[in-house]
C-alpha positions as CSV (number, residue, x, y, z in Angstrom):
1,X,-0.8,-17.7,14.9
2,X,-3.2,-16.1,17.7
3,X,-6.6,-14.7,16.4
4,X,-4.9,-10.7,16.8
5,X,-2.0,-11.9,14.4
6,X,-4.8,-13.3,12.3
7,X,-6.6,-10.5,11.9
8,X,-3.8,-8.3,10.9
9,X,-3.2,-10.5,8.1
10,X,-6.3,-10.7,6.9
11,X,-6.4,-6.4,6.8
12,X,-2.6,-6.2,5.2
13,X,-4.1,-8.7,3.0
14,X,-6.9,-6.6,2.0
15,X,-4.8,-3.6,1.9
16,X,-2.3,-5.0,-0.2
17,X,-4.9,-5.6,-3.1
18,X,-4.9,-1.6,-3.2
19,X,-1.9,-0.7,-4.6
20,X,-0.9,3.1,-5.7
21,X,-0.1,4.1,-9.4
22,X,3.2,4.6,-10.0
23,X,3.0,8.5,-10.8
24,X,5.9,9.5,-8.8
25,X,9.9,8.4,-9.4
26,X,10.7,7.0,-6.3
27,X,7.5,4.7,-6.7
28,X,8.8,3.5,-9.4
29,X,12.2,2.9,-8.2
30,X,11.6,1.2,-5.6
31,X,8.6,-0.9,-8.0
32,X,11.9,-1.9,-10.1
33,X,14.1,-3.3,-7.7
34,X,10.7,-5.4,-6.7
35,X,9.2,-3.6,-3.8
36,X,5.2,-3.2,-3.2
37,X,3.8,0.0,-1.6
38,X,1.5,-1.7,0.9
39,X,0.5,1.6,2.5
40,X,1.0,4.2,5.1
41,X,0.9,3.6,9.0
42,X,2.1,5.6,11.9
43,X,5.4,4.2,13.8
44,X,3.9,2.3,16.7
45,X,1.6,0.2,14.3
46,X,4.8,-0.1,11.6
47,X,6.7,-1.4,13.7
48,X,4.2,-4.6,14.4
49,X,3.2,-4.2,10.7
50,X,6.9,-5.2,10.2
51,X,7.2,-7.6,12.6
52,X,4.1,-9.4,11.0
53,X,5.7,-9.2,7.0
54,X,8.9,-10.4,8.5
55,X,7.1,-13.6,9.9
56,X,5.5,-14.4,6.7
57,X,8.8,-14.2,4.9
58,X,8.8,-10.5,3.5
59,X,11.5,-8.2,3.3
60,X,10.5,-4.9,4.5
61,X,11.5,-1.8,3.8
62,X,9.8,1.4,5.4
63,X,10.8,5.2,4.6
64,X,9.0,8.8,6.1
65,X,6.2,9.5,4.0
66,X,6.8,11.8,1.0
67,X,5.2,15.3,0.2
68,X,3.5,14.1,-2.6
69,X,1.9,11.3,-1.0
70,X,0.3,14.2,1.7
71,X,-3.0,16.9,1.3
72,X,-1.4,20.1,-0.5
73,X,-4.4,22.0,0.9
74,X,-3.2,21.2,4.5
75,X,0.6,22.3,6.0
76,X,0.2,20.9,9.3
77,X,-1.0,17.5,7.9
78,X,1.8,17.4,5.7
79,X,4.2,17.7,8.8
80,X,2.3,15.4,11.0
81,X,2.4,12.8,7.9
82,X,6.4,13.5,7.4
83,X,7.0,13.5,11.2
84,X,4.7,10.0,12.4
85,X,4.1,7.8,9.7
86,X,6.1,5.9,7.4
87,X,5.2,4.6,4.2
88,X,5.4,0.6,4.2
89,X,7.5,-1.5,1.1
90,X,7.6,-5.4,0.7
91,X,9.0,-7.9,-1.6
92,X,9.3,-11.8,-1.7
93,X,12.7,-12.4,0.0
94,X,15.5,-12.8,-2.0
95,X,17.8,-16.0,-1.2
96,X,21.6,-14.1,-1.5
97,X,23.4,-17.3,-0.5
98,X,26.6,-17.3,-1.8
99,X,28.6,-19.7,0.1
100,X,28.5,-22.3,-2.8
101,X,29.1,-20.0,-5.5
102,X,25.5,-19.6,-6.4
103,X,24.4,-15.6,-7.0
């Protein structure tokens, strides 16, 4: 791992010890089926934020950023947040083999 690859897993590291409450419904769907809000990014550094969880063995699961997760007092913020950033999800991966009849 090269020192720029290091140093974003030392911040998603960081950021993952700052976890959201659970005050909205889709939070806590997804917290059920074992996903982490890690936190929001725009879609160029998603997509390497991604790439990065992938390599250490996450699944990852990003969606548009919700209303409630925007400033009320601000309209055009909410739309920029909706329109360029995504909200970022992880979980340990799951092992779905089922080629020897384990589930």
């Amino acid at each position: 791992m090269d020192s720029d690859q290091q140093n974003l897993k030392l911040i998603l590291l960081e950021r993952e010890s700052r976890r959201v409450s659970h005050e909205n419904p889709r939070e806590a769907e997804l917290a059920s089926e074992g996903w982490q809000r890690r936190f929001v990014a725009d879609a160029a550094r998603a997509a390497e934020v991604i790439a990065l969880y992938r390599q250490l063995g996450f699944e990852v699961f990003a969606e548009p950023v919700r209303l409630i997760e925007s400033d009320e007092d601000c309209d055009d913020c909410r739309l920029v947040m909706q329109r360029d950033y995504q909200t970022i999800y992880t979980r340990k991966r799951v092992n779905h083999d089922h080629t020897n009849g384990n589930s």
